[in-house]
C-alpha positions in Angstrom: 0.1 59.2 1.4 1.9 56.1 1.0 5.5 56.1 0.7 8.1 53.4 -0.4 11.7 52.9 0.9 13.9 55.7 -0.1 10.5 57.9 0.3 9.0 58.4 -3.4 4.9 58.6 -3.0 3.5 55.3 -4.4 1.1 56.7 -6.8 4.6 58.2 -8.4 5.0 55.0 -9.6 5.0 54.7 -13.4 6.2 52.2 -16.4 9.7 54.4 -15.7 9.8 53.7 -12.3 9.2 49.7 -11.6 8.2 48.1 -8.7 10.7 45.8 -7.1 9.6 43.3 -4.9 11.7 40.7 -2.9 9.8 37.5 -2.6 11.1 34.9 0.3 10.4 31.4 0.9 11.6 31.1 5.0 14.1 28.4 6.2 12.0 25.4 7.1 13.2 23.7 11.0 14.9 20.1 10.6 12.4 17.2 10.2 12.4 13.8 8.4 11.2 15.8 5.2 15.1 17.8 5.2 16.6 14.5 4.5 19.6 16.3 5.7 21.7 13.6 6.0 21.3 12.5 2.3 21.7 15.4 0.9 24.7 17.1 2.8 26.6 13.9 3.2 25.2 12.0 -0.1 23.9 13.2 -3.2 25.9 16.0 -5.6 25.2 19.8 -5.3 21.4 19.6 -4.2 20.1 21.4 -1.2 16.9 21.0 -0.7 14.0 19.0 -1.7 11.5 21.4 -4.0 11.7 24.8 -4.9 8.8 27.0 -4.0 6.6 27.0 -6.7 3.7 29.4 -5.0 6.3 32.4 -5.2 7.2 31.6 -9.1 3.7 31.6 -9.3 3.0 35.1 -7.7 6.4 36.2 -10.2 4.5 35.4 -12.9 1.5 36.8 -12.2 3.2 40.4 -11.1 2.8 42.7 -13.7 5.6 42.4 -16.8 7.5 46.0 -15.7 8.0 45.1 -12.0 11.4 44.0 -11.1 11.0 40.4 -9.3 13.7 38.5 -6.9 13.1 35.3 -5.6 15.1 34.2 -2.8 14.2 30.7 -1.0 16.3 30.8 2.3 17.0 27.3 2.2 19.6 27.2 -0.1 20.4 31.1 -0.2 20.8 33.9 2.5 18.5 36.1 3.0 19.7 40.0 1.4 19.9 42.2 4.6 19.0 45.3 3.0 17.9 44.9 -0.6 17.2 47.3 -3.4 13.7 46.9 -3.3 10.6 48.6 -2.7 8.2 45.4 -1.3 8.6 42.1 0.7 6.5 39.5 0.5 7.0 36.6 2.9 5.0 33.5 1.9 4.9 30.4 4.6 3.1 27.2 5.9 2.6 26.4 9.5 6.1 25.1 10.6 7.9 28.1 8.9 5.4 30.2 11.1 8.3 31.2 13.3 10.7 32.1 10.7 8.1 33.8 8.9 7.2 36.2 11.3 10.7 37.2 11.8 11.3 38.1 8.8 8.8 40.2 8.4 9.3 42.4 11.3 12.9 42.6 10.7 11.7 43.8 7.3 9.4 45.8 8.1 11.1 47.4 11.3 13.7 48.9 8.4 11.2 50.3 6.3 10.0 47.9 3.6 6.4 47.8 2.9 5.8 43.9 4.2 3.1 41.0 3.0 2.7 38.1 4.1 1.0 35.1 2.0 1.1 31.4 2.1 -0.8 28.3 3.2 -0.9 29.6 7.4 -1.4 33.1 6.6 -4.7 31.7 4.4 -5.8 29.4 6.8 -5.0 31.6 10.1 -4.7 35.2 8.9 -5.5 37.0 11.9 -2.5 35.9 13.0 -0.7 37.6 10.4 -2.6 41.2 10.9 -0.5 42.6 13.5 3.2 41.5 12.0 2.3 42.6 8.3 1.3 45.7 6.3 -0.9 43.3 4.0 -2.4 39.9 4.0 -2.7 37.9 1.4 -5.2 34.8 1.5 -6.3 32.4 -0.4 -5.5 31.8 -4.0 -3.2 34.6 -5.7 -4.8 34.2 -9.2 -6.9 36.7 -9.1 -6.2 38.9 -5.9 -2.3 39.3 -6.3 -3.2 41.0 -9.7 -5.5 43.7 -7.3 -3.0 43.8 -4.2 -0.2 45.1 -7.2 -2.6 47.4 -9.4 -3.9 49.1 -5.8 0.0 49.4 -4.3 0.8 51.1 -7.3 -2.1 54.1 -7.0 -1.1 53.9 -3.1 -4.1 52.5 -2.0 -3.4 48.8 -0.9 -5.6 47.7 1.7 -4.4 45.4 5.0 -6.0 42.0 3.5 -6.6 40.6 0.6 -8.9 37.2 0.6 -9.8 35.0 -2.0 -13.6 33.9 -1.1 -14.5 32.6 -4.3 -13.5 30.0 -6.8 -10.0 30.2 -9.2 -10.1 29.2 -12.4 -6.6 27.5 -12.7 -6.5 28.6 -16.5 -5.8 31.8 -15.3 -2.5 30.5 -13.4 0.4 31.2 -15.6 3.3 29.4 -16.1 5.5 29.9 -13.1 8.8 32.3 -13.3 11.0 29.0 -13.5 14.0 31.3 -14.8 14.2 32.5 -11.2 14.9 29.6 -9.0 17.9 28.1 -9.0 16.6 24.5 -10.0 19.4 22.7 -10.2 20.3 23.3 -6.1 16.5 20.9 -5.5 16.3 17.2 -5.9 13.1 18.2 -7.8 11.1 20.6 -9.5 7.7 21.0 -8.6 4.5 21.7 -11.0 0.8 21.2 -9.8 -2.5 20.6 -12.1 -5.2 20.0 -9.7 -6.3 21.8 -6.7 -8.9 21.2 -4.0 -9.9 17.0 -3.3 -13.2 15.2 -3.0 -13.0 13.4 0.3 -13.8 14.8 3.6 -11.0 13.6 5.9 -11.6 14.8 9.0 -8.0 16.1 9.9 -7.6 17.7 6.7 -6.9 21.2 6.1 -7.2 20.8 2.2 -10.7 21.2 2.3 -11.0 24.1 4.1 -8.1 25.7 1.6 -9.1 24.5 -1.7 -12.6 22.3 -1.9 -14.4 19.8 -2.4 -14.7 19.8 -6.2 -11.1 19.5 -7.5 -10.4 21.8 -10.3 -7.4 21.6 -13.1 -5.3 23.2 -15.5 -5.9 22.0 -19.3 -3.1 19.6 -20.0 -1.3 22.1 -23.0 -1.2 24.2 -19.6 0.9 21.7 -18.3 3.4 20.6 -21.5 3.9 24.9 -21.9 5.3 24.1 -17.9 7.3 20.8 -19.1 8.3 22.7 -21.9 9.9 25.4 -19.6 11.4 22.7 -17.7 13.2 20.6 -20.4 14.5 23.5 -22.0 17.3 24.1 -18.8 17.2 20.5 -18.5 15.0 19.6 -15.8 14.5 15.5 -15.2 12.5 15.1 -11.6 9.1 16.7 -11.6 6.9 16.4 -8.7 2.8 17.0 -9.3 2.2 18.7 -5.8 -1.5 18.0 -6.1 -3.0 17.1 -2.8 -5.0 14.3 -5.0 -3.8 13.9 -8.7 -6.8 11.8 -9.2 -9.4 14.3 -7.3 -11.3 14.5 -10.9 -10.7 11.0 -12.5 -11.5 11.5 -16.0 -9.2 14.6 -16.0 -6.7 13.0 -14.5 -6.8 10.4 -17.0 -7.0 13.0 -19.6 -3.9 14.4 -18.1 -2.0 11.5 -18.4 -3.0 10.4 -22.0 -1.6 13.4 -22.6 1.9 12.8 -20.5 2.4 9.7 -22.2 2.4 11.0 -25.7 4.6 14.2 -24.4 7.3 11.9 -22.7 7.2 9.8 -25.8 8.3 12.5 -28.2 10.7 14.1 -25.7 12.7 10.9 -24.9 11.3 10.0 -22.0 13.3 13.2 -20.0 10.7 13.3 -17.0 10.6 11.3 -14.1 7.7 12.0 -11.9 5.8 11.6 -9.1 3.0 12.9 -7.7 0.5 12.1 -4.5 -2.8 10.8 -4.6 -5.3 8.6 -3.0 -5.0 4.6 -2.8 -7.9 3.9 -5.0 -6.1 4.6 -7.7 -5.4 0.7 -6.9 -8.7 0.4 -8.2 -8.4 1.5 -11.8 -6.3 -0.7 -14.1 -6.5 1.7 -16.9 -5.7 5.3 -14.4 -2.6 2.6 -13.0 -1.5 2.0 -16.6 -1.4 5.4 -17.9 0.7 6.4 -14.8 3.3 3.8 -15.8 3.1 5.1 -20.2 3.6 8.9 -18.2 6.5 7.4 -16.7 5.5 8.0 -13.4 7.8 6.5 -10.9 6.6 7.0 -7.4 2.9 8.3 -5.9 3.0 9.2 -2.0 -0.4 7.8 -1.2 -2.2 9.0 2.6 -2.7 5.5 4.1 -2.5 6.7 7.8 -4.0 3.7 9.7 -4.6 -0.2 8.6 -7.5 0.0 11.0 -10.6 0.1 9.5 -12.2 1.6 12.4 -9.8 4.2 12.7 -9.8 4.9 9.0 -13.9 5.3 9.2 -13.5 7.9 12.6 -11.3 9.8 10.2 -13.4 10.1 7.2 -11.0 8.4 5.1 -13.2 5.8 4.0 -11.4 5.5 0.3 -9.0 3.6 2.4 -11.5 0.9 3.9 -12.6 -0.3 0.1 -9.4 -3.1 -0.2 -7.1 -4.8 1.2 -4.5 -1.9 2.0 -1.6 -3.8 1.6 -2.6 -5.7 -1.5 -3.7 -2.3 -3.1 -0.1 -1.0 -2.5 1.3 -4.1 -3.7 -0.9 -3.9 -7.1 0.7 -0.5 -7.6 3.9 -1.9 -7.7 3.4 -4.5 -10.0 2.6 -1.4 -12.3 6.5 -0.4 -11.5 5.4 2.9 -9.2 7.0 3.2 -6.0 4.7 4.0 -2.7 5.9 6.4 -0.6 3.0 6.0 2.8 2.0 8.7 5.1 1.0 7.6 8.3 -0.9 8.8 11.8 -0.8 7.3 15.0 -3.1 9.0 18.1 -7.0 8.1 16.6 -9.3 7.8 19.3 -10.1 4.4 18.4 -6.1 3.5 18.8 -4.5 2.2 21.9 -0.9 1.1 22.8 -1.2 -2.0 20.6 -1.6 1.0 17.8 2.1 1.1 17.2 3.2 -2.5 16.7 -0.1 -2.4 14.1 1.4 0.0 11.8 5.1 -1.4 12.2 4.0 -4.8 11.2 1.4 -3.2 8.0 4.5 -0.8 6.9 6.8 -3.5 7.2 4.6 -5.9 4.9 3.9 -3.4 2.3 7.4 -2.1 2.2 7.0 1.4 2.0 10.5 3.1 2.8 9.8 6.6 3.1 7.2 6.2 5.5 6.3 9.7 7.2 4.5 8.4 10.6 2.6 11.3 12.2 1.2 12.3 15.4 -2.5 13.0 15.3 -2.7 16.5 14.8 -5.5 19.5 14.7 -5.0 22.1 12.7 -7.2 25.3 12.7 -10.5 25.3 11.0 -10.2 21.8 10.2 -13.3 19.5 11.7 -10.9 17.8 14.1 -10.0 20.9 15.3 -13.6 22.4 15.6 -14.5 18.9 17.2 -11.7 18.0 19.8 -12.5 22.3 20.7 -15.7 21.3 21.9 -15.0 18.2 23.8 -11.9 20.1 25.5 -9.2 18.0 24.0 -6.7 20.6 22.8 -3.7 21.6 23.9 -3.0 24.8 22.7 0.3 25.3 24.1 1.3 22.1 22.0 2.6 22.0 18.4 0.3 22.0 15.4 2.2 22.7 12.9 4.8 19.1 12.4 2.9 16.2 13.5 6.6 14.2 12.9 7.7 16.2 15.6 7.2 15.0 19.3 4.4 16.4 20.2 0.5 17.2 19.4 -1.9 19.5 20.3 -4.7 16.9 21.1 -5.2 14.6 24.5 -5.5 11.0 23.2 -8.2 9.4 23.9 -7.4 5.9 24.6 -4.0 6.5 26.1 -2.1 8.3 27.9 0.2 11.1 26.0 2.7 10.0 27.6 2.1 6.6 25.5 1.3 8.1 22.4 4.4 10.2 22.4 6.8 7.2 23.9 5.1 4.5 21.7 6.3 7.1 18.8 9.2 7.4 19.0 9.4 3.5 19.5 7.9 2.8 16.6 10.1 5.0 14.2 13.2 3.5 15.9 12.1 0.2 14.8 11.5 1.5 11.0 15.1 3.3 10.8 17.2 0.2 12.6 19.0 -1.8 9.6 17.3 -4.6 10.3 13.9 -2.9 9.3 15.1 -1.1 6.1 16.5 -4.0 4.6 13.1 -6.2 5.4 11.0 -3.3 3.4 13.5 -3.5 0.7 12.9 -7.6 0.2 9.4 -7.0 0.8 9.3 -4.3 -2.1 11.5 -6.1 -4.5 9.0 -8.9 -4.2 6.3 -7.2 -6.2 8.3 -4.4 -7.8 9.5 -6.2 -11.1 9.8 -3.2 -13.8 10.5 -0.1 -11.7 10.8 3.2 -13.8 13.7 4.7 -13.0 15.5 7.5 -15.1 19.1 8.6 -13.3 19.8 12.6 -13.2 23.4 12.3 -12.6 26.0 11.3 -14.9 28.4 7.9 -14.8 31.1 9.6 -12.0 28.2 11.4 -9.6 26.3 7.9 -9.6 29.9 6.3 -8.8 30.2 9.2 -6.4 27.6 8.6 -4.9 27.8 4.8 -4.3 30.8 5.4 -2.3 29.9 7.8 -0.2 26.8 5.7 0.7 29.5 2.9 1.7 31.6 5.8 3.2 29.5 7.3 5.2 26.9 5.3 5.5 27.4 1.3 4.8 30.5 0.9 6.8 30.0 3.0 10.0 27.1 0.3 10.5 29.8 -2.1 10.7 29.3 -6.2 10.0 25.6 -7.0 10.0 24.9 -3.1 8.4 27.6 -4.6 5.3 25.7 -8.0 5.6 22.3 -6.5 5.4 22.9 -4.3 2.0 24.7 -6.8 0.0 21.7 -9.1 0.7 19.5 -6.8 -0.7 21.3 -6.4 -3.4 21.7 -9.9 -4.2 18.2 -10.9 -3.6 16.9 -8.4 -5.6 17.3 -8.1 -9.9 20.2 -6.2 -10.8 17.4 -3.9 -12.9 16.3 -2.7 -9.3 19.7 -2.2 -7.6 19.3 1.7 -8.2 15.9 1.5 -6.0 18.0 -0.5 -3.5 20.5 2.2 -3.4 18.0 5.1 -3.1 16.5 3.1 -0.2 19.2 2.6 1.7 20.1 6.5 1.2 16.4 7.6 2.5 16.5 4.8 5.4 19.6 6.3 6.5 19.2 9.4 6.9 15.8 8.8 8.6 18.1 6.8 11.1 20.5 9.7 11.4 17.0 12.3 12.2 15.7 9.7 14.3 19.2 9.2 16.3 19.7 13.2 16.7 16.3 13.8 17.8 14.6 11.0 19.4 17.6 9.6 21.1 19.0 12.2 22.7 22.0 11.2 25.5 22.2 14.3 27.8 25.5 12.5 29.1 26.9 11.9 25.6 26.4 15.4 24.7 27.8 16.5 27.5 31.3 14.9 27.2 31.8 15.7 23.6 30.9 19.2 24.5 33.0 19.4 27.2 36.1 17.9 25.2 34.9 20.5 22.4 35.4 23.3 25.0 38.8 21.6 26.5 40.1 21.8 22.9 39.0 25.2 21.9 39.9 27.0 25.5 43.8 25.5 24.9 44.5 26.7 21.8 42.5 30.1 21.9 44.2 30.9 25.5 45.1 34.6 24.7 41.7 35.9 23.3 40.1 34.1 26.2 42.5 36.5 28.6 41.7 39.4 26.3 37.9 38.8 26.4 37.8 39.0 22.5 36.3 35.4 22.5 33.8 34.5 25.5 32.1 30.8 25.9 29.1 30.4 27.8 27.1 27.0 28.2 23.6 27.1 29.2 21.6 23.8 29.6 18.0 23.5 28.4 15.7 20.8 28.2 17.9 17.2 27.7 20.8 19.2 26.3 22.8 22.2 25.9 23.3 25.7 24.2 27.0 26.4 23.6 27.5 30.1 22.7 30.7 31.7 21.5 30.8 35.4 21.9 33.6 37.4 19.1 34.5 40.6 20.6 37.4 41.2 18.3 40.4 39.7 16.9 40.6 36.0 17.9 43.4 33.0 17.1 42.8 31.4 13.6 42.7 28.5 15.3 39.3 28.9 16.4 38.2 29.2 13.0 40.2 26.5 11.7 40.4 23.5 14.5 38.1 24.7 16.1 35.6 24.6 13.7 36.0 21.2 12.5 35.4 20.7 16.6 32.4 22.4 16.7 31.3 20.9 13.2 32.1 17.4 15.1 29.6 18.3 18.2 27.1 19.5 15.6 26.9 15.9 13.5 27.2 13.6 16.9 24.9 15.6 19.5 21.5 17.5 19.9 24.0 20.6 21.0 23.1 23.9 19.7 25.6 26.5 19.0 25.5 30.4 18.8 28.3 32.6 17.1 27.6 36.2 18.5 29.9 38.3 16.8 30.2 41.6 18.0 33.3 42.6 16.2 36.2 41.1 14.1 39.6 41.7 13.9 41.5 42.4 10.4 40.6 39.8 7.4 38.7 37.5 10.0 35.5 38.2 8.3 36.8 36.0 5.3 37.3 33.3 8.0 34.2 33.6 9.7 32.9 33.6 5.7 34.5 29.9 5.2 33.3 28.4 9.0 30.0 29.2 8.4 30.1 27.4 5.2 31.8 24.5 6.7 28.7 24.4 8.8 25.8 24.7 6.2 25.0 21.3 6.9 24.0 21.8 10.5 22.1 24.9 10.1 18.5 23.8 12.5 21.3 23.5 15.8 23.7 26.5 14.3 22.4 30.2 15.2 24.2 33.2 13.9 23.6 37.2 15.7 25.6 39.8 14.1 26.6 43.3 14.9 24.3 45.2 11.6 28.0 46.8 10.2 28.8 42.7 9.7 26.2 41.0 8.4 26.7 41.8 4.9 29.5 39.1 5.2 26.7 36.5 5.6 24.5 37.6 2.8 26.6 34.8 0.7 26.4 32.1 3.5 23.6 32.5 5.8 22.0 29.5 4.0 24.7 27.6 6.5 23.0 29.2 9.5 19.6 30.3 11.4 21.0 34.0 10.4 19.2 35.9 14.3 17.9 38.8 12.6 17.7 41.3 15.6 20.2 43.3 16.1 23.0 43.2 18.9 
């Protein structure tokens, strides 16, 4: 027999005794998508990009009497020990890490554990061992069986969706249990599954071939939900919003006439494929739905490249006169980009810094070649012995791939990378994509979500933190944006200089490390702290220990006890310092405290949020209730000491 924590027998269970289930989104690690710089140093109260809409989804689709808590660990803390009787643990591939700490730590205390998610569908065996059920695929219509079988105590160890889901059975997600107003946006989806057969793609495999869609009075029950707490930025988080055409347009007719009776409260944006160039009527319904920016897979201007890949969608136009005809429509292109075909050599990376330049895509997310499991790449680079499985395959922003290049070295694919984005974050570069944008942008949609004093707020604090740290030609180079471009499109200027900037700051951090650098303003870090924390470094109740690792360092401060205020005081502004200048991670092991110290150690690691991919936090298990309320600042280690 099955038991839950606090040992009553599952099939106990009954309308008087609810299910409570904890649902958790896992901290994502830093990359260009965090924009952390923006949105800890720039923009008011958000955290985060999008809320997780798969887990308001699975809310919704638990039955009506079970007790549901949503926690997304990128703006909250993860509860230590809840009230509840199930954890599920959804994840993609970069939070795999994360992910499957949680749910041993979980599951080591007792809680029945499940994992779910976009890796643990497309790679479940790897979830069999680390979970007490797996959950893949689509959750319309197994979630429904996983909760009716846990309640008679028979739930099985995996759960797959082999079949195909009819998205009118996917309700309207459990909005009321997100904290929306902590992301820049809210995200919906109508379409799933796309028709083109890019070789790299793991979409596909997922979803399909043959896109499916919710009915659009689906959609306006979800934007009704939405505009009733006062929701203005809606992402579509459709692989390909345009997957089925005539729904699409269907979709939008509808949008238009919605957006017109409500005011106009939506902005949105969505991603789709660059043949929606190719439609004037599909590119003027976006603009009467008031969409204001489409992220659009452009990945190579090769044509050769672009045909090895499957992407042939791409190879039908001009590229860069396809982006530009989508901004005279007034829709911003965001581009992503891959670098590391087989048909690309050295000469790959001033290609693509000369195309994005000319198109003047700002949030251009330039990827290493990557093979993710099941995927045809992957099955095809298997057989020719081209993988690296040791390698990363789950961020192909970060610095590595799993594949050998073909036409280069990897040594030259990975150097010529991080060239390349070095050139696309340097002043010089942002400002040359904002004139080349401006040039064919003329009646950009743009609805503001913050009132008079945040946009004043955040105007200076983009001259504050960002403008003027750049010094003269930085200053020189924004005000001729600004001047050059009509005052109608000086809020676009603003936003680009906020997303080029903290691309610049990623870029800086990770890509051009200075082992020397860091090591100084460690080392005056540690001068600082060691003079004014003298007597708890003679008691032992505060311990430092550097340890170097690959072009850097791990600083760890050991608490056995009371220590000077000081530390967390001066201190901490020091180590928040080290944090925002160097690649330096830091580790707070606190073994014990002394008197009301946990109140200090409370406002620190708050202090910190900001810096939470280098900050590390491992707790004795009779203190970490104090970070329940602020391990959102840190990478909370979850075994105990």
């Amino acid at each position: 027999m099955l038991f839950r924590k606090g040992g009553i027998p599952l099939n106990t269970l009954s309308p008087s005794h609810p299910a409570r289930i904890l649902l958790i989104n896992p901290r994502f690690p830093e990359s260009f998508w965090s924009f952390r710089w923006a949105l800890s140093r720039i923009l008011p109260g958000q955290c985060a990009l999008n809320p997780p809409l798969g887990l308001a989804t699975l809310a919704a689709l638990c039955p009506e009497r079970w007790a549901v808590t949503i926690v997304d660990e990128n703006i909250d803390g993860v509860p230590l020990s809840p009230e509840v009787d199930l954890v599920g643990i959804c994840g993609m591939a970069i939070q795999f890490p994360r992910q499957s700490e949680l749910l041993g730590y979980y599951r080591r205390r007792g809680y029945y554990v499940i994992a779910g998610g976009s890796y643990a569908s497309l790679c479940p065996e790897r979830f069999t061992q680390i979970a007490d059920t797996v959950v893949a695929g689509e959750a319309e219509y197994i979630w429904p069986t996983f909760c009716d079988d846990w309640e008679h105590g028979v739930p099985t160890s995996i759960y797959c969706e082999t079949g195909s889901v009819d998205l009118a059975a996917s309700p309207i997600p459990r909005f009321d249990l997100l904290k929306l107003d902590r992301y820049i946006s809210v995200s919906l989806q109508f379409s799933r599954g796309c028709p083109y057969r890019c070789e790299f793609c793991d979409i596909i495999v997922m979803f399909g071939r043959r896109p499916r869609t919710k009915c659009p009075k689906q959609i306006g029950r979800e934007l009704d939900a939405l505009r009733a707490v006062g929701v203005n930025n809606v992402f579509f988080v459709d692989d390909n919003f345009i997957g089925h055409g005539p729904k699409a347009k269907g979709l939008l007719r509808y949008l238009a006439d919605y957006q017109a009776r409500h005011q106009y409260q939506f902005r949105l944006g969505t991603e789709v494929s660059l043949n929606l160039a190719e439609d004037d009527e599909m590119l003027e319904l976006f603009r009467l739905a008031n969409f204001a920016w489409v992220f659009v897979g452009i990945e190579s201007p090769d044509k050769v490249s672009l045909k090895e890949a499957g992407k042939i969608q791409n190879t039908r136009q001009d590229i860069v006169t396809s982006v530009r005809k989508i901004y005279s429509y007034g829709i911003e292109v965001q581009g992503g980009f891959i670098v590391g075909f087989d048909n690309d050599t050295a000469e790959v990376f001033e290609q693509q810094r000369r195309f994005i330049t000319a198109t003047g895509i700002q949030v251009a997310m330039v990827g290493l070649l990557t093979a993710l499991p099941r995927t045809p790449l992957y099955d095809r680079l298997q057989q020719e012995g081209r993988l690296c499985p040791e390698k990363n395959h789950a961020d192909n922003t970060s610095v590595s791939t799993n594949i050998i290049p073909k036409r280069m070295e990897y040594s030259v694919l990975v150097h010529g990378y991080k060239n390349l984005y070095r050139h696309l974050v340097s002043d010089h570069s942002i400002a040359e994509r904002i004139l080349s944008k401006t040039r064919y942008l003329d009646r950009a949609i743009y609805r503001n979500q913050y009132s008079l004093m945040q946009r004043i707020g955040v105007v200076a604090r983009l001259l504050l933190y960002g403008i003027l740290p750049g010094g003269r030609r930085r200053c020189a180079r924004f005000l001729a944006t600004l001047i050059m471009a009509r005052p109608r499109l000086w809020p676009l200027v603003i936003s680009d200089w906020i997303v080029g900037l903290a691309m610049n700051d990623y870029v800086q951090r990770r890509f051009n490390a200075d082992y020397s650098r860091d090591h100084h303003l460690m080392r005056g870090t540690l001068a600082f702290i060691e003079k004014h924390c003298r007597a708890c470094l003679r008691r032992g109740t505060l311990v430092i220990m550097v340890t170097p690792v690959t072009q850097t360092a791990r600083l760890t401060f050991t608490l056995r006890g009371p220590i000077d205020q000081l530390f967390f005081t001066r201190g901490g502004k020091q180590i928040e310092n080290l944090l925002r200048c160097t690649a330096v991670t830091v580790t707070l092991r606190i073994e014990s405290l002394g008197g009301n110290q946990a109140e200090h150690l409370a406002k620190l690691l708050s202090r910190l949020s900001q810096y939470g991919n280098q900050l590390s936090v491992q707790l004795d298990a009779t203190l970490q209730q104090i970070l329940i309320a602020n391990s959102s600042a840190t990478y909370l280690v979850l075994d105990d000491i």
